[in-house]
Structures are given as structure tokens and as C-alpha cells.
C-alpha positions as CSV (number, residue, x, y, z in Angstrom):
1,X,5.2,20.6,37.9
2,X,2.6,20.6,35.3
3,X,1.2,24.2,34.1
4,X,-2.1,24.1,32.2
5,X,-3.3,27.3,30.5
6,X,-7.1,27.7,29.0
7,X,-8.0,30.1,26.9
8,X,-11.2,31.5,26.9
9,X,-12.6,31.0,23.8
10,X,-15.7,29.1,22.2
11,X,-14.3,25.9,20.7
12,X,-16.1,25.8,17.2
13,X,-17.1,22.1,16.2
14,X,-15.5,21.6,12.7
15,X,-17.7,21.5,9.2
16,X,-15.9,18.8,8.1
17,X,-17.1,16.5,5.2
18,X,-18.1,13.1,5.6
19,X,-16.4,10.4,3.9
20,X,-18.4,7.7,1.8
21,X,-18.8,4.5,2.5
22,X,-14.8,3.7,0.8
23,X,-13.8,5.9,3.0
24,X,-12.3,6.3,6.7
25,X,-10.5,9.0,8.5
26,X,-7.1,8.3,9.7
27,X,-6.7,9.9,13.3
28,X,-3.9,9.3,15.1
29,X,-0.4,7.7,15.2
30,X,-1.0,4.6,12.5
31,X,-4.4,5.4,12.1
32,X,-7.7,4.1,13.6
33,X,-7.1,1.1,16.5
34,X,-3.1,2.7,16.1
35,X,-2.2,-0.6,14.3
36,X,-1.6,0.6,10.4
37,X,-3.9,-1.6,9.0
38,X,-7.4,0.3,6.8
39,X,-10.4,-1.4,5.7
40,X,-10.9,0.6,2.5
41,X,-11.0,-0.9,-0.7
42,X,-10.4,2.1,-3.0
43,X,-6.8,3.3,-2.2
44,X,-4.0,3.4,-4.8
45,X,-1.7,0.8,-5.5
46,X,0.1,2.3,-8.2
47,X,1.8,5.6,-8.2
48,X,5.4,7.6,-9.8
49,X,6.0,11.3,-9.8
50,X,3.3,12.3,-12.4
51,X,1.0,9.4,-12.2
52,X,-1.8,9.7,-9.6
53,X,-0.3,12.2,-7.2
54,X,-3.3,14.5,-7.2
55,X,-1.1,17.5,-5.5
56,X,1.7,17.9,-3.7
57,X,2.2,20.5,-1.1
58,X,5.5,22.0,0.7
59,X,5.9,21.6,4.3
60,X,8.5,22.7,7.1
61,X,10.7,19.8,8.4
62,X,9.2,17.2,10.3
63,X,9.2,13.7,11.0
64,X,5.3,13.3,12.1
65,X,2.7,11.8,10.1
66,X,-0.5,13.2,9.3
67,X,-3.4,12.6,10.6
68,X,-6.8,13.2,8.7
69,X,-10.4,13.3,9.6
70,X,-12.6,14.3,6.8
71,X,-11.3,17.6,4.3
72,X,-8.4,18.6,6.9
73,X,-4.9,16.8,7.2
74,X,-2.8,18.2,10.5
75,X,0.8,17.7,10.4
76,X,3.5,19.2,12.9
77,X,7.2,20.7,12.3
78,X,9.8,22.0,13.6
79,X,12.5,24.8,12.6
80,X,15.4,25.3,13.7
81,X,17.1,28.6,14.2
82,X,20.4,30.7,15.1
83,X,22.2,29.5,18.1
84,X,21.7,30.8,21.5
85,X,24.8,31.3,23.5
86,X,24.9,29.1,26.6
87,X,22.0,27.2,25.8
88,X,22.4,23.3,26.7
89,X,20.3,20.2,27.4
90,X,19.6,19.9,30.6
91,X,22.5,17.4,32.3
92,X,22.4,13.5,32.3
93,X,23.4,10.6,34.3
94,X,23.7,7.1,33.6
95,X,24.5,4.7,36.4
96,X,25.7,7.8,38.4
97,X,27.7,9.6,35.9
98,X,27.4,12.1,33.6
99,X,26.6,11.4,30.5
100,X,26.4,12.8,26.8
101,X,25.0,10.4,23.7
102,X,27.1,11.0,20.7
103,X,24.0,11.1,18.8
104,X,22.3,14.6,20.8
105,X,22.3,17.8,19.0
106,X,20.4,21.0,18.6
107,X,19.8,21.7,22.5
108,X,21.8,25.1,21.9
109,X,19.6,26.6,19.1
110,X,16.5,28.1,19.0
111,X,13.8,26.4,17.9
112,X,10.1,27.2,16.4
113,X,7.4,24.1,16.8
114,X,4.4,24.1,14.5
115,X,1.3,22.3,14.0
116,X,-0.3,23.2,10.3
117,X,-3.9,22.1,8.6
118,X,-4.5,21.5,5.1
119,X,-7.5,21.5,2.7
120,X,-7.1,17.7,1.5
121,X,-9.0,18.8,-1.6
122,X,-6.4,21.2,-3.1
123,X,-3.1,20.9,-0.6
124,X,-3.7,24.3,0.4
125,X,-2.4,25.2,4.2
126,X,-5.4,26.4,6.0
127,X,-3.9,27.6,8.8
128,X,-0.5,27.8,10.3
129,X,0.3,28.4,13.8
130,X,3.5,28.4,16.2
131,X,2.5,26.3,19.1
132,X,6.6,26.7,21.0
133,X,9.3,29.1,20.0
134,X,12.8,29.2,22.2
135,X,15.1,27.0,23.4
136,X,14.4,23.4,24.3
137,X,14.7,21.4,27.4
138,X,16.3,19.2,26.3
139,X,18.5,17.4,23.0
140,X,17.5,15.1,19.8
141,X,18.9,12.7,17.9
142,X,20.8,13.8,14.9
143,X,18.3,11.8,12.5
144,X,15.3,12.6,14.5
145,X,13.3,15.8,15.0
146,X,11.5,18.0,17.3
147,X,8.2,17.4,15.6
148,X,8.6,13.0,15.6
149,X,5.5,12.6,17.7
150,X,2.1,12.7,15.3
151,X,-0.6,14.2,16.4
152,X,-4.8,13.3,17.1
153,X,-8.0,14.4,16.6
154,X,-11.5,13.9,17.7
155,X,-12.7,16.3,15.0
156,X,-13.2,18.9,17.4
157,X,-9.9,19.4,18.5
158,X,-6.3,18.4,17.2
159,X,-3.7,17.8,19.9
160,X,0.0,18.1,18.8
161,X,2.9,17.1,21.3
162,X,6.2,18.3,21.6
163,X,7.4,16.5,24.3
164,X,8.9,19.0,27.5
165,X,7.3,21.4,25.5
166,X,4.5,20.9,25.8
167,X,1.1,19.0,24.7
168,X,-0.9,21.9,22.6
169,X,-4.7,21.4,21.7
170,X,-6.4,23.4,18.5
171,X,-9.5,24.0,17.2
172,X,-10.1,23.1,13.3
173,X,-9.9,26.8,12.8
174,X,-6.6,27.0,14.2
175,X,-7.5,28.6,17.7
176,X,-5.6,27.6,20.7
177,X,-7.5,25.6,23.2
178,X,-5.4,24.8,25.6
179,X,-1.5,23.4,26.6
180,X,-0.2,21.4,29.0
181,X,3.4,22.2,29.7
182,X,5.7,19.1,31.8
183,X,9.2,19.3,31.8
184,X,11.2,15.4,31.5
185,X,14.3,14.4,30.3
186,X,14.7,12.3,26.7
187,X,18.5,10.9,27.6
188,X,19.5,13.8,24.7
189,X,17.4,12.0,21.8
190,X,14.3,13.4,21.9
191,X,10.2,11.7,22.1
192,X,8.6,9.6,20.2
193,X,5.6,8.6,21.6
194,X,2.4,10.2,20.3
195,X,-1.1,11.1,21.9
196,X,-3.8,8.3,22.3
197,X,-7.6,9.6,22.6
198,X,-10.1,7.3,25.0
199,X,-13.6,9.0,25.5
200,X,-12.4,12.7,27.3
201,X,-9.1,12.0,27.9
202,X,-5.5,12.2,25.7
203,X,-3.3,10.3,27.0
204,X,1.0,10.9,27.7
205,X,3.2,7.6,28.1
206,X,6.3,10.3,29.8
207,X,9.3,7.6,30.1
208,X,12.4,9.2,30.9
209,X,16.3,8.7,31.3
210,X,16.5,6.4,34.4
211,X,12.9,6.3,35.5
212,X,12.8,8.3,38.2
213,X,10.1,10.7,37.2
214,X,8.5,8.3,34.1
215,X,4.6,8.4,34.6
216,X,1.9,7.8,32.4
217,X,-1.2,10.7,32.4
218,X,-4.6,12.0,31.0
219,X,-5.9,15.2,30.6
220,X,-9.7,16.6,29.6
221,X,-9.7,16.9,26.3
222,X,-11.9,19.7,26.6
223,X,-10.0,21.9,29.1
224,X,-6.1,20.1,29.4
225,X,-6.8,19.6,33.1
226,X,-4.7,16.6,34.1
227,X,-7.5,14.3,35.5
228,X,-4.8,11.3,36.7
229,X,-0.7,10.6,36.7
230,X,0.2,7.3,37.2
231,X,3.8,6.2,38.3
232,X,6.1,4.1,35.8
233,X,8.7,1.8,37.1
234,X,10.9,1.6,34.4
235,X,13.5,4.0,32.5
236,X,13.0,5.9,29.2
237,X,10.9,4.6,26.4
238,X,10.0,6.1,23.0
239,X,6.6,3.9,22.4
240,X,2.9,5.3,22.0
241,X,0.7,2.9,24.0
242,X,-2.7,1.2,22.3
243,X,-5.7,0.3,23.7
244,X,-6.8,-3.3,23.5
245,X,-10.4,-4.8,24.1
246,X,-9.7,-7.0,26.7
247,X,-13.2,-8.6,26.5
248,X,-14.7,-7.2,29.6
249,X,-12.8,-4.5,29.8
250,X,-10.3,-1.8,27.5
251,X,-7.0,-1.9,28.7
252,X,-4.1,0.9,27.9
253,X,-1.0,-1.1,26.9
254,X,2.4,0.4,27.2
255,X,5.4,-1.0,26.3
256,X,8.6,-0.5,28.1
257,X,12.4,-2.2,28.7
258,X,11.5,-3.4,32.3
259,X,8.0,-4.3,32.2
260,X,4.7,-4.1,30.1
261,X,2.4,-2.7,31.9
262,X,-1.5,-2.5,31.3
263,X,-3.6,0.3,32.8
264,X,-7.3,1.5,32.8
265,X,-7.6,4.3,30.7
266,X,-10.5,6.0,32.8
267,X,-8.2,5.7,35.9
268,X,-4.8,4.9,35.5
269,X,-4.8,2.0,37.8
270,X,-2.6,-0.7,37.0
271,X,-4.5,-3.7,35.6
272,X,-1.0,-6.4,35.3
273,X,2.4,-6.5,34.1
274,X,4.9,-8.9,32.5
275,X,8.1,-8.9,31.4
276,X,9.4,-6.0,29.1
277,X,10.9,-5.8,25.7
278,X,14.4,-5.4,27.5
279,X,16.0,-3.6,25.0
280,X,15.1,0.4,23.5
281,X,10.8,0.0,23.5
282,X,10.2,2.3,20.3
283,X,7.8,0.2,18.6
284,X,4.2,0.3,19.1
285,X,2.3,-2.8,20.6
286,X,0.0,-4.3,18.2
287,X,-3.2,-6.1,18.5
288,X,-4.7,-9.8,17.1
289,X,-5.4,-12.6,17.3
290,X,-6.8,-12.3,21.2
291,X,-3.0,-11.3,21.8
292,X,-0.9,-8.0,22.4
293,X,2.2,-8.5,20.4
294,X,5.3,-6.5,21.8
295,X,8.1,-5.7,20.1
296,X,12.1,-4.4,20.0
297,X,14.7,-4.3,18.0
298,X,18.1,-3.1,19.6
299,X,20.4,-3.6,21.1
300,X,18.5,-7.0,21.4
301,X,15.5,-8.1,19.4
302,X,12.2,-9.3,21.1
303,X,9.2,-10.4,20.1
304,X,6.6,-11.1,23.1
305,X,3.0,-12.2,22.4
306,X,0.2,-11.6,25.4
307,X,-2.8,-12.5,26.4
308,X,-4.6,-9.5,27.8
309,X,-7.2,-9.2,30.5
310,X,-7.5,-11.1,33.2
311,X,-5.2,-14.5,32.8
312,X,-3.2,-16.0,35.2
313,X,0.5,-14.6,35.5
314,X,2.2,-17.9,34.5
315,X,0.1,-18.1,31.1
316,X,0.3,-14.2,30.1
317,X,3.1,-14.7,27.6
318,X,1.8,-16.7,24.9
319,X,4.7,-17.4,22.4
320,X,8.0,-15.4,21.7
321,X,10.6,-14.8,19.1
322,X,14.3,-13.4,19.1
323,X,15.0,-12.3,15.6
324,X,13.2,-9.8,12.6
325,X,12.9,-6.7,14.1
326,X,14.2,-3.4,13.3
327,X,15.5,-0.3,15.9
328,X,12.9,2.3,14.8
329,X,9.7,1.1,12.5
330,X,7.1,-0.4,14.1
331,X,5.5,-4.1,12.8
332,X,2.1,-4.6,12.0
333,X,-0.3,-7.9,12.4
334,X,-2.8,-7.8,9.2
335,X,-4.9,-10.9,9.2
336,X,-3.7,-14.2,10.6
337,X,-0.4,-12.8,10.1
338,X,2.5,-11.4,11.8
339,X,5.1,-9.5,9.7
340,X,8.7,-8.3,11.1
341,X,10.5,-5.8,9.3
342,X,14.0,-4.9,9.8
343,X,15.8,-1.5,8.9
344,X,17.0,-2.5,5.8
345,X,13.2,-3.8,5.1
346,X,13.8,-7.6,5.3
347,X,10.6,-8.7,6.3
348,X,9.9,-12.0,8.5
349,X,5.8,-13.7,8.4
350,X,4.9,-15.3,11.8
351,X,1.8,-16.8,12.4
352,X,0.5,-14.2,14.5
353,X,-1.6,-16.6,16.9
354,X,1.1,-19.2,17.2
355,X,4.4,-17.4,16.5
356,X,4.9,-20.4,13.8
357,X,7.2,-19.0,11.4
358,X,5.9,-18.4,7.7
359,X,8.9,-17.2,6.2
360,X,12.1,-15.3,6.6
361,X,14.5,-13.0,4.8
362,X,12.3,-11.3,2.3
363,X,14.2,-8.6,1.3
364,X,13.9,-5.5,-0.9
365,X,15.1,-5.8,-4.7
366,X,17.3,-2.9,-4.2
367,X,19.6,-2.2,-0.6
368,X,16.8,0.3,1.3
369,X,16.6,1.9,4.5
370,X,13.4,2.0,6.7
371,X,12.3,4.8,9.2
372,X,8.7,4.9,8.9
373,X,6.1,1.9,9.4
374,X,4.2,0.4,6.9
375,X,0.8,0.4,6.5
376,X,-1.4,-2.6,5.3
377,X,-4.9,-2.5,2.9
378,X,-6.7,-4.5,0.1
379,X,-4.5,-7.7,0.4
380,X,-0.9,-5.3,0.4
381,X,1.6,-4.8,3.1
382,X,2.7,-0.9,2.1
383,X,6.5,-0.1,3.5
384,X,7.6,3.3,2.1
385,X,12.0,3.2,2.5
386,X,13.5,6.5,3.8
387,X,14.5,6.7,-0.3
388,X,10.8,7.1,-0.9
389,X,10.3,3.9,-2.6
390,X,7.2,1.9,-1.5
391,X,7.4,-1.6,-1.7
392,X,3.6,-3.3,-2.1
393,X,4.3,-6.8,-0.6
394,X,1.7,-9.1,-0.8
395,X,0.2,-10.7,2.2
396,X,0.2,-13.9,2.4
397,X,2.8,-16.7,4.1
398,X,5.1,-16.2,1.2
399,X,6.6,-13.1,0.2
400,X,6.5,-11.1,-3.0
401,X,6.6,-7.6,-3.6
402,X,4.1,-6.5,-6.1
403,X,5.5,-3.3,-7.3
404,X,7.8,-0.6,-6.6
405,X,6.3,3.1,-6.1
406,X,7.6,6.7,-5.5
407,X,7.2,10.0,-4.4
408,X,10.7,11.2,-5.6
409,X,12.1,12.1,-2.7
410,X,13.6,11.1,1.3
411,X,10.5,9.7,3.3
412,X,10.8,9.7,7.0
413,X,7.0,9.5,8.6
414,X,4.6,6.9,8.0
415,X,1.8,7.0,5.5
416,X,-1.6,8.2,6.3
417,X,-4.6,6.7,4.5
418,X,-8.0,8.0,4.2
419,X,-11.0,8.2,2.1
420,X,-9.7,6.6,-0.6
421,X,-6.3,8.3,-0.8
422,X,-2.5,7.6,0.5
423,X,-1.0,10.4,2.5
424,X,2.9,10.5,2.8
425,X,5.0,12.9,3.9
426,X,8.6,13.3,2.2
427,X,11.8,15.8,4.0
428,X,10.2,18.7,1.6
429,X,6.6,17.6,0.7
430,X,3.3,16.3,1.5
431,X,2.0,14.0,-1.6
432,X,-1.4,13.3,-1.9
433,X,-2.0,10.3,-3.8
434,X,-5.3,8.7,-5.3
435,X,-6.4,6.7,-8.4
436,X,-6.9,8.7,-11.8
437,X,-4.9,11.8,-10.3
């Protein structure tokens, strides 16, 4: 049961500056198009605690990125309090038996969700406001969070998603909107997809634990009404759908174990399917090269190439490949290229039209770990390791990392980039990076 509350209140239309011509806002979950990759020519390459960070501001935990259109950044959090006595995730059942992962926590605490703005001129918080407090529906992972799903904004409204509780739309003056309120299970580790925008609508990919109740849905941007719900058959996923030009047509790509499925984002109706990822979908799908490029990394890993639109069923899988791919980051296509990165940031090049192999087994110079994607601009493949080193590799059918940069400190989310600065958010901070700083 969904429960939609409006608010009456005039939305106020943001002041917002416009970026020049370097520069580009970064909306959503990996930026413009969702696939990482920015056209501006003026971000920094180069950057060390005390060498172009032009501020750094504190944040509350979280493991969402920011998103950024024009002088406001939005992040989420999440806090977690005392614990409340008999509070617990709501039960589980895998193939007809209860179940526990090892890996849940936090169900039986209070908690306090967030979404903040900033001033990306100075780093100063604009506004601050508590979108959930109490106790959740459900569990997380131990290394995850609460506030893992990144926000989007039209720059009218910012809409934040918490998963069960709720999908919660702002004004740029911090106003409530609207929320949208459904209750699903997360198998005990929490969501990860984010919110995608398509003309009025935001739209939910809601997989959960066996399937039973996993649907896909879009509400009015403008008042949260849901305006379709479309049916999934296929058990939990943690994967942010994109939307592809299909040619004739803009299709709504969601990834899942059982199936990929394309939609029509005006509608819901289901446009085709194909085989899934069969394994955990996390990843988002990417987009090139006339192709949708699927991915997974455990317990097996997948990598399944598409053609979109309308193509016979015997011809929609173009090319795949079985090795490269990591549990959580997501991969990114950046010119004619296709490059695989694995948690430990070892980094595979595929031809991305062909699946050709480029190269394999670039690695790090020192042992990393990777939770956030990497982002691509000018020529550089950007991977930021959860030590807060950023590894520049150059694109290209041979690997070499550049340089090394830092922020000092653990690193989590993915960066954001935007006119003509790097965004990244560390366990404590949000560094604002640019040339000159």
C-alpha cells in the first residue's frame, strides 16, 4: 500500500546560477545519461590535502553521492541512534525457510534519515532537514548505509530515497513537497538503487527478497502521485535502471538476476526481455556503442552486451564475457571502450562494440579496495579506492595510471563532477576540488 502525502505549499523554482560553457551539472546517480562519463574540459587532474581542494565541508554518515545542479550540491545521511527494545527487521524466507544474512544489522536502533544542500561556492550547509526518524523496516548491510541510494534533481525539486522509507521530494529551499511511503523487503541488506527522472515522472526499480511483490513505478514529480506500477518477475536487485535512446523510441532498462527487462518510461509497458545477469544485479547498465552493456560481479561474473529496440529475440545479445567485474562498483564505457573494474581495482579494456578484449589485469600500484564507481573526463578514467586514493588511468587500449590523488581520508560514494570541479564525498567530509584552489 502506497501513502502519498502533499503538502500545500507553493514550490519556489530555484535561483540557481548557470554554469559556463566548461561547465555541466551533475544530476543524478553517475551524473547526466547515469553513465559516469562528463564532457568538460576544465576539471582537475591533480589534487593532495592542501593542493586544489577549494573547501572541505563536514557531513553526517552516508554512502550517497552528490548530486549538483548549478550553486547547490544535495547529499543524503543517515544516523543512527540508541537501540529500541524489540525492534527487528521484518522476517525472511529463502526457499521457504527462514532466513537471517550474517551481514544485516541495525534493524533494532533508531534511526534519523537526512537530505542536506550546500552552497558549492563556500561548502556552507544551506539547509538541513530530517526527511525519516524511527525505526526501520527493514536491515542493512554492515558496510552499507541507510542513505546508499543518491538522490536527483530537475532543479525545481530534489528527490531523496530511502528505500521502505520512503521516496521524499524538496524544494531548493528545503520545503517538503511531497513523500511517497511503500513498504518492501531488502533480504536484511538494504537498497541501492537510486531515482531516475524522465519528463514528469521519478522513477522506483522496487526488487525484493524472492520477487513476490518486486515492481517497477513512477510518480508526478510535481505531486508524488503514483501514475503506473508495473510487475517484476524476478527476485531482489540493488541496480538503478538508465534510459537508452533506442532510435525510435526511449526505453527504461533495468537489470535484474532473472531477466533484463526494457520498459516505456511514459507507461510501464514492457517493451522485451532477455536473459539476466544471473548473479547479485548491483551494477548499473551502461550505454554505447548502439548497445546496453549489463553487468555482475558475484557470486558469478557477467558481462552481456544488447541491442536495444526493436531486434529480433535470437539477435538481442550481441557479445558476452565471464570475467573483470567487481561485487559492488559499477563499470563505465567511455569512447570505443569498455573498462571492467574489479574490487581490488584491477581493471579489464574491452572493445565495447565487439567485446574484443584490449587488455587485462591492470592493477593498482599499491593493494586498494573499491566501493564507489569511477568516473571518466578529458582522456582519464577517475577510480577513487575506499582509501581515498584516486587512480587517473589513462584511456586508451593499454593501461597506465597517470597519477595518484587524495583526499586523506575513507571514500565510499562516487564522485560528482560539475562546472569545472570534482565532488567526492569521504566517511567525514565533502571535498570540493578545482584547479588553483
Amino acid at each position: 500500500m502506497t501513502r502519498v502525502l502533499c503538502f500545500s505549499l507553493s514550490l519556489l523554482v530555484a535561483l540557481v546560477t548557470v554554469p559556463d560553457a566548461a561547465g555541466e551539472n551533475w544530476p543524478q546517480w553517475r551524473g547526466p545519461g547515469s553513465q559516469g562519463v562528463s564532457n568538460e574540459l576544465l576539471l582537475p587532474q591533480d589534487w593532495a590535502p592542501g593542493k586544489n581542494i577549494a573547501w572541505t565541508a563536514e557531513l553526517p554518515p552516508g554512502h550517497s553521492s552528490p548530486v549538483v545542479w548549478g550553486d547547490r550540491i544535495f547529499v543524503t545521511a543517515a544516523l543512527e541512534g540508541e537501540v529500541v527494545p524489540g525492534a527487528s527487521m521484518v522476517p525472511h524466507t529463502v526457499d521457504g525457510k527462514s532466513w537471517v544474512h550474517p551481514d544485516s544489522v541495525a534493524a533494532d536502533r533508531r534511526h534519523r534519515l537526512k537530505v542536506l544542500a550546500l552552497d558549492a561556492k563556500t561548502g556552507k550547509i544551506a539547509w538541513d532537514s530530517t526527511a525519516y526518524e524511527g525505526t526501520v523496516y527493514d536491515a542493512r548491510h554492515r558496510r552499507s548505509s541507510f542513505a546508499a541510494p543518491t538522490a536527483a534533481t530537475d532543479g525545481t525539486l530534489v528527490y531523496a530515497y530511502f528505500g521502505p522509507e520512503g521516496l521524499y521530494a524538496y524544494d531548493f529551499s528545503g520545503r517538503l513537497a511531497w513523500k511517497a511511503v511503500t513498504k518492501f523487503k531488502t533480504l536484511g541488506l538494504g537498497t541501492g538503487t537510486s531515482p531516475v527522472l524522465f519528463d514528469d515522472l521519478v522513477i522506483i526499480q522496487r526488487d525484493e527478497d524472492e520477487g513476490a511483490l518486486s515492481s517497477i513505478a513512477a510518480y508526478d514529480k510535481r505531486t508524488g502521485r503514483e501514475v503506473w506500477t508495473t510487475k517484476r518477475p524476478v527476485q531482489i536487485s540493488w541496480s538503478t535502471p538508465v534510459l537508452v535512446d533506442a532510435g525510435t523510441r526511449t526505453e527504461l532498462v533495468t537489470s535484474a538476476s532473472e531477466f533484463v527487462i526494457a520498459y516505456d518510461p511514459a507507461s510501464g509497458k514492457e517493451l522485451w526481455r532477455t536473459t539476466g545477469v544471473e548473479s547479485n544485479a548491483v551494477h548499473t547498465p551502461l550505454a554505447g556503442k548502439g548497445l546496453v552493456i549489463v553487468t555482475a560481479g558475484f557470486p558469478a561474473k557477467k558481462v552481456i552486451a544488447i541491442r536495444p529496440g526493436e531486434v529480433a529475440a535470437d539477435r538481442r545479445v550481441a557479445w558476452s564475457y565471464a570475467k573483470g567485474t567487481g561485487y559492488v562498483l559499477s563499470n563505465i564505457v567511455y569512447g570505443d571502450y569498455l573498462y571492467l573494474f574489479t574490487d581490488t581495482g584491477v581493471v579489464t579494456c574491452l572493445d565495447a562494440a565487439t567485446g574484443a578484449v584490449q587488455y587485462e589485469g591492470g592493477r593498482p600500484p599499491v593493494p586498494s579496495r573499491f566501493m564507489g564507481s569511477p568516473v571518466a573526463f578529458a582522456g582519464m578514467i577517475a577510480m577513487t579506492s575506499e582509501e581515498g586514493d584516486t587512480y587517473m588511468v589513462k584511456a586508451g587500449p593499454r593501461h597506465e595510471i597517470v597519477r595518484t590523488n587524495s583526499v586523506g581520508e575513507p571514500v565510499y560514494s562516487s564522485p560528482a563532477l560539475a562546472d569545472a570541479r570534482i565532488y567526492i564525498r569521504g566517511e567525514r567530509h565533502l571535498f570540493a576540488i578545482n584547479n588553483g584552489s
